[in-house]
Each structure stands twice: as C-alpha cells, then as structure tokens.
C-alpha positions, 0 to 999 in steps of 0.5 A: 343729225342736222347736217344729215338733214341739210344735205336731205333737204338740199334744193337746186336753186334757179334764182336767189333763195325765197325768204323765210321765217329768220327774215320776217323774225329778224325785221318786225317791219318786214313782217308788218307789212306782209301781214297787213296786205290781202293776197299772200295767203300762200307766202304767209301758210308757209311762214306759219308752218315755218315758225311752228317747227321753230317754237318745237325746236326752241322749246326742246332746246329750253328744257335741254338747257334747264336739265344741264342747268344752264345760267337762268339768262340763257334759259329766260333768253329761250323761252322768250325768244320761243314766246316770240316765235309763237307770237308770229306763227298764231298771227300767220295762223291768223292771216289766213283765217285759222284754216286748218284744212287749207294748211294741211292740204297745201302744203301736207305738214300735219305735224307743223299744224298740230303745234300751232294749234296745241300751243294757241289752246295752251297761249289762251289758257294762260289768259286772265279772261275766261271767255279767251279760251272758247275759241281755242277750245273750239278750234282744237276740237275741231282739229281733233274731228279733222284728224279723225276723218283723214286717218279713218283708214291707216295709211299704207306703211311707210317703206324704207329707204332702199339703199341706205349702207350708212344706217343714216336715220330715214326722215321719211320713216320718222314723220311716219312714225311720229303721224301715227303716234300723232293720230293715236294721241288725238284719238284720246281725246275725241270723248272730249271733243265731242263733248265741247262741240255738243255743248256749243250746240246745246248752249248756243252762243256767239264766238270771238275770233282774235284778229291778226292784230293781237299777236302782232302788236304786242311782238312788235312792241315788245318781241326786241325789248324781251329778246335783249335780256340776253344782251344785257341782263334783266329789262325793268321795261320788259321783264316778261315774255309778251303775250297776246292782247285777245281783245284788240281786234276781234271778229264775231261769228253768230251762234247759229253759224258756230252750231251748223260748222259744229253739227256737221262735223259731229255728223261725219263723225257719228256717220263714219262710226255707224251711229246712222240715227245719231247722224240723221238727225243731226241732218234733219237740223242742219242749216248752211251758215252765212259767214264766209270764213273758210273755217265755218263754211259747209262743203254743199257737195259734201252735205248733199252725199250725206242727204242722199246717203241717209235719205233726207229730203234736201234743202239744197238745189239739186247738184248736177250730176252730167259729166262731160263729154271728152270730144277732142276737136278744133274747139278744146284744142285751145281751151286752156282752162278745160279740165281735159287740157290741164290734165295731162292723161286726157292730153294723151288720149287726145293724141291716141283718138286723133289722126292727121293734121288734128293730132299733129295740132293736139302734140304740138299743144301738149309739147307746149303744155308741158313746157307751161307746166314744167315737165317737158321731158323726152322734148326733142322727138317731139319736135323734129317736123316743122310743122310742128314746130310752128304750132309749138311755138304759137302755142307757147306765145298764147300760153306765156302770158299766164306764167308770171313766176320769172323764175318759170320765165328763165327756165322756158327761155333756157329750154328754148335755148337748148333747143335752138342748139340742138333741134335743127331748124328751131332757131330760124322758126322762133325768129320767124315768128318774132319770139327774141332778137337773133343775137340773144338765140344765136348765143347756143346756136353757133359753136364756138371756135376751138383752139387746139394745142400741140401735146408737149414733147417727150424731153420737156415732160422727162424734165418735168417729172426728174426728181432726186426723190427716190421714191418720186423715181419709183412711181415714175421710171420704168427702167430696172436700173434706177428702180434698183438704185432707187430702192437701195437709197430707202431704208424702209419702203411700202409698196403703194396700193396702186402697184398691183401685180399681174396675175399672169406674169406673177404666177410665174414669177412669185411660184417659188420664193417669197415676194421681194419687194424689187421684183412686186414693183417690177411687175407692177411696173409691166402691169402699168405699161399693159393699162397704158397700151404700150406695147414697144415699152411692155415688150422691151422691159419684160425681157430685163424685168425678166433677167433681174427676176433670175428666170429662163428667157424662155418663159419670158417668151411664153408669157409675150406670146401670150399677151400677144392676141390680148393686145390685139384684141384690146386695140381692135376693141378700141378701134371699133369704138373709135370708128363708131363715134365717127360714124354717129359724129357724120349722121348728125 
C-alpha cells in the first residue's frame, strides 16, 4: 500500500526537493528558527498539515504495537515520539494564528485539519488548569460550524478511476469516503457546538490564546531527552512525554470580540437552516471585533448579504455594487495587476474583440503571460511572425521581474532555449534586445555535428554470433542443415514463443500430420526472413525448407507466388513513407 502511494504521489522535480516535516523534526534549531521569523506563513501552513498526518500515523502504529503486544520500550518510544510530532503540528497551528479557513482553503487537506484540531482539544484536557481548555473548546466548535456550512450541499460523488485492471485501491475514492464519513461525525456534534457558543455569548469573557512558544519550548527541551528511551532505556531526566506550557506566552482577545466571531457564525448557521427569526436577531446585536487575527475577523461582504437578505438596516457603509467595464485598449494592455489580465478567459475575449496591430499586441502579452504563469502551451504558433516576437519578448522583460521562485526562473530560460532551437528567428531577436550572452542561446540553436559509422561487415558479425550451443544456432541459423543437426544434439527441446508460424505457409505444411518440432522451426525460420524483408534469403530457403518438409515443389510454387504482391506491397508501403519524411524533412 505504501509503495502504491509513493509511486501516486510521485513529482517531477526541476530543482533539489523542498524541505519537509522529517527535516525541521529532526533539527529542533532549524524549526526554531523558521518559526520565530514572520513571513512563511505559506511554509509553516504546510509543515502542520505534514506533521498531523504523522501523529495519525504514529498513533495507528502505537495501538498496532500494543495489540501484538510489543516490548513496553518500543510502545513508550511511539507514543513519545507522537507526542513530539503533536508538539510541532500545534505550534505551526499556532504560527499562522489557528486559521482554519486559511488551512482548508489553501492547501484543500480538510482531513489533516480535522486531527490538528481534535487533538489540541484532546492536548488541552488533559491539562491541570481548567481555564486551558476554553479556548480549545471554542475552536472545535468553530471548526464543527465551518464544516457545517462547506458540506451544506454534498459534493458530487466521487468517480472512480477509469482504467484500473489491477484493482490497485483509488486514493481519491478513500479521501472521498473517509470526508463523508468526517462531515457525518461533526454533524453529531453541532447540539453541542452551538451550545458552547451560545454559552460564550451568554456569559461574556476574555479568551486566552496560547502563543507558539508553548509547544515549542517544551519540544525543544524535552522533545530528544524523551525520544531517547528507545536508545537507552528509561530517563530519570525525562520519564514522560512533553506536554505543553499554556501559560508561557498568551495573547487575550476581549470578550466583546469572542461574542461577535461567536454570533455570526450561530447566524449562518440558524440562516442556513431557516430559523430566519433566530437569525435576525443575531443580526440586530451584531458588531465588528477589533482584533485583527484572521481567526476572529468578520467578512463585512459576507455580513452586509445577510443585511440585505433579512432586512436589517446596516451599520456598514454601503459596498459598491458597479462592475467594471472589460474595455481592451493600449491601457489594459499592460496592467499586469488588472483582473482581466490575470484571468486568462478575459485575455482571450481581448484577443476575440481586437483586430490589427492591437490584437497582434493583446497575443503577444497573452503568450508572455502564460509564459509567467506556467501554462504556456501550443506556444510556437503563436510566434511564428516577428512582430510578434518582439512584443513577446518586451513583455516577458517587463514581467520577469515579479517571478522570484528560481525554479519558475530555469523553466522560462529552458523554454526560451527550446524556443531558439526550434522557432526561426528567436535567437536573433532575444540578442537583439540584450536578454543573455550569444553563447549561452547558441547552445540549442546549432546542431551539433554527426559523426556517422560504417555498419560492420557480414563475416565480422557471422564470427560474433558463432557459437557451439546448439540452441544458440537455433536462434541464429537459418540454414536447414545445421538447424537439423543442431536439434538432434538436444535431448529435450521447447520451442520459444518468439518462433511463431505462419498461418499461410503452416496450413499447408501441418494439414496432414501432427507438428514436428523440425518443420515449427523451419516455418517459423520463414516467418522470420518475412518480418526481416528479406526477400533472396525467404525465396532461397523456402525451396529446402520445403524438401525437408516432404511436399511437392509445386505447392512451394503457389505459396511464393502468393507472398509475391504482399512484399511488394510491404516494400511500397515502406518507400512511400520513406519519401514523405524527406519531403517534411525539405520544408522545414
């Protein structure tokens, strides 16, 4: 199962593999120091989701071991090293401030998401500390509203895999499955859910958020003094699995911002159920918090919808409601940032809409475009006037300065590459306007000289393939003599599969005796010759091959007259496609 999905998940890699959760668990510094910088947001989203499916792993293997009753060390080794593995997934869950919608809509592992948040709650009940839990509390029950409203309307049925022969289980299928049974769990809880938050709103009250710090700490000090008991033995310096410190560094959102994240999302959920009475007056209490952590913001476009949809006057300025016009002129042309540039369906109705020089301009942008973005297909009809050309390559100047990945960087410059090599004119044009020294484009641009060598001779490949092995002169010979001494040396022959037999000459050959092993090979032997084209050897052998087989020359006579048009229609098949390669060959 595992090596099915290795080889599911495999990746083309253009550059040296990104690092994952096995290199930050491995060195507790490295993680440190990724987590204690602002800005990788995007890095650390990922290492959590990472690190989550490797506590569910972990944990499945630890109860596996404690059912085949494994030595207490290796058991106490895994759910140690699972508690570490927990320890580094809350505080990524932490870093980028316990955004479950920014998880799930990134990156679309809701499952992943599901074990980081079920196991804080279970990480902060286990807590002495009473007042560790309320935040865990609140958060699963958030996550349970969100779940609500995304699988409000059941998303379509999964589809298996078309051409599947080897029954190789469908990871797509099981996702989909393990979802549904997800979203039919959380559904169990929503009574309580709602109860949770109608109890915050009704009782009013700061909430403490834990900061990163306190599960990073405590897995840097004690994450490789409790991994070691699998090493040597039991650590009188740390015989437990480290847990987290909550009160090390905490953040206080005000209650009045815990009741307003709290009444809106009992008002989507009351409005999607049609409790439309419940759900305006929610409304009519409803105020925007101040904090700006994303996980207690208030989508204001989300909030005036339901202002307009139940009929409540807003507080909120009213949202504009004009809508651009799509105007392709000189202007939109190279506004990168405009939304009828990013979108690639509005870059093709600029092209449908325009005529002249403005089109020629519009399909140049696009082409560089999509060169940017990545999906630069059917690329070299696109460029095959120099006009165009130019633009391209003024425009992808222009642009290039906002791809930072080098690895986007060395797939633009092999493109460009190819294209010198292949689209004529290109190289010239892209020294023209200084975009890279002419040796480095000239590397794909000049064919490099061939070096043609002279076939070998007959008698130096008759002495390669000699051999005393009767068998090896089986597979070898064609003449019926050694063939025929050659079969008599072997006690026990099995006619290879490669020696098929020709239905044509076979017919009259196997008619009226059983098969003898001789006369298989011979006319496999002929069937040979035929694949090979060799028409002096096939016409030469058939007339002995027919002797040793006992038949009258006649009938060997028919049957050569008979492959006599089949060659030759082989051979003018072969010479027509011949001459049509060489025509192609002269027009390029």
């Amino acid at each position: 199962m595992e090596i099915v999905e290795t080889i599911q998940n495999l990746n083309e890699y253009w550059g040296p593999p990104s690092l994952n959760w096995f290199d930050y668990f491995v060195d507790g510094q490295k993680l440190s120091k990724l987590l204690n910088e602002p800005g990788h947001k995007e890095t650390v989203g990922e290492l959590a989701l990472q690190f989550a499916e490797q506590v569910a792993f972990t944990q499945k293997e630890a109860e596996v071991m404690i059912t085949k009753a494994f030595p207490s060390e290796d058991v106490q080794f895994t759910h140690r090293k699972a508690a570490c593995l927990l320890l580094c997934a809350i505080a990524c869950f932490a870093y980028v401030d316990w955004d479950i919608e920014y998880l799930i809509d990134k990156y679309n592992e809701i499952l992943s998401v599901r074990i980081l948040v079920e196991n804080f709650l279970g990480l902060c009940r286990t807590s002495e500390n009473p007042s560790d839990v309320v935040f865990a509390e609140w958060l699963f029950a958030r996550w349970a509203m969100s779940i609500d409203r995304r699988f409000r309307i059941p998303p379509p049925p999964a589809k298996q895999t078309v051409n599947n022969p080897l029954l190789v289980p469908d990871l797509h299928l099981t996702k989909h499955e393990n979802i549904r049974k997800m979203v039919v769990d959380t559904r169990t809880w929503l009574p309580q859910a709602i109860a949770s938050l109608e109890k915050y709103i009704a009782e009013p009250s700061d909430l403490v958020v834990p900061k990163m710090q306190c599960f990073l700490s405590p897995f840097l000090e004690k994450g490789g003094m409790s991994l070691s008991v699998g090493i040597i033995g039991s650590n009188v310096l740390c015989q437990w699995a480290p847990s987290p410190d909550l009160s090390l560094a905490v953040t206080k959102i005000p209650a009045a911002d815990v009741v307003s994240v709290s009444r809106f999302d009992l008002l989507q959920f009351h409005f999607a159920n049609g409790a439309v009475d419940l759900a305006q007056e929610l409304l009519k209490l409803m105020t925007l918090p101040s904090t700006q952590l994303p996980l207690f913001c208030v989508d204001n476009k989300l909030l005036h919808g339901y202002y307009l949809a139940l009929n409540v006057p807003s507080p909120l300025p009213p949202v504009p409601t004009t809508v651009k016009e799509f105007l392709p002129d000189q202007k939109l042309l190279t506004d990168d940032s405009s939304v009828f540039r990013r979108s690639r369906m509005w870059r093709l109705r600029a092209t449908k809409r325009t005529s002249g020089q403005l089109q020629v301009a519009f399909r140049s942008e696009n082409a560089a475009k999509d060169v940017i973005e990545g999906i630069a297909t059917c690329f070299r009809q696109r460029l095959t006037e120099k006009v165009v050309q130019q633009r391209f390559i003024k425009s992808l100047q222009r642009q290039l300065s906002s791809v930072r990945d080098p690895v986007k960087r060395r797939r633009i410059d092999a493109l460009l590459l190819f294209l010198c090599a292949t689209v004529v004119g290109m190289r010239e044009e892209l020294l023209r306007c200084g975009w890279d020294t002419p040796s480095r484009l000239r590397v794909l641009a000049s064919q490099a000289p061939r070096t043609v060598t002279p076939p070998l001779k007959a008698q130096i490949v008759k002495l390669i393939v000699a051999s005393d092995n009767p068998f090896w002169t089986v597979v070898t010979s064609f003449n019926a003599v050694e063939l025929k001494q050659a079969m008599s040396k072997m006690e026990r022959f099995v006619r290879p599969f490669m020696f098929t037999m020709p239905e044509m000459l076979a017919e009259f050959v196997l008619i009226t005796r059983p098969i003898n092993e001789l006369h298989a090979v011979l006319l496999a032997k002929l069937n040979q010759l035929a694949e090979m084209r060799n028409r002096t050897e096939w016409d030469a052998q058939c007339s002995i091959y027919w002797a040793e087989f006992g038949l009258p020359v006649q009938s060997s006579q028919m049957v050569m007259l008979t492959e006599i048009p089949i060659y030759n229609n082989n051979y003018g098949a072969i010479a027509r496609g011949i001459s049509n390669e060489l025509s192609s060959w002269k027009r390029c």
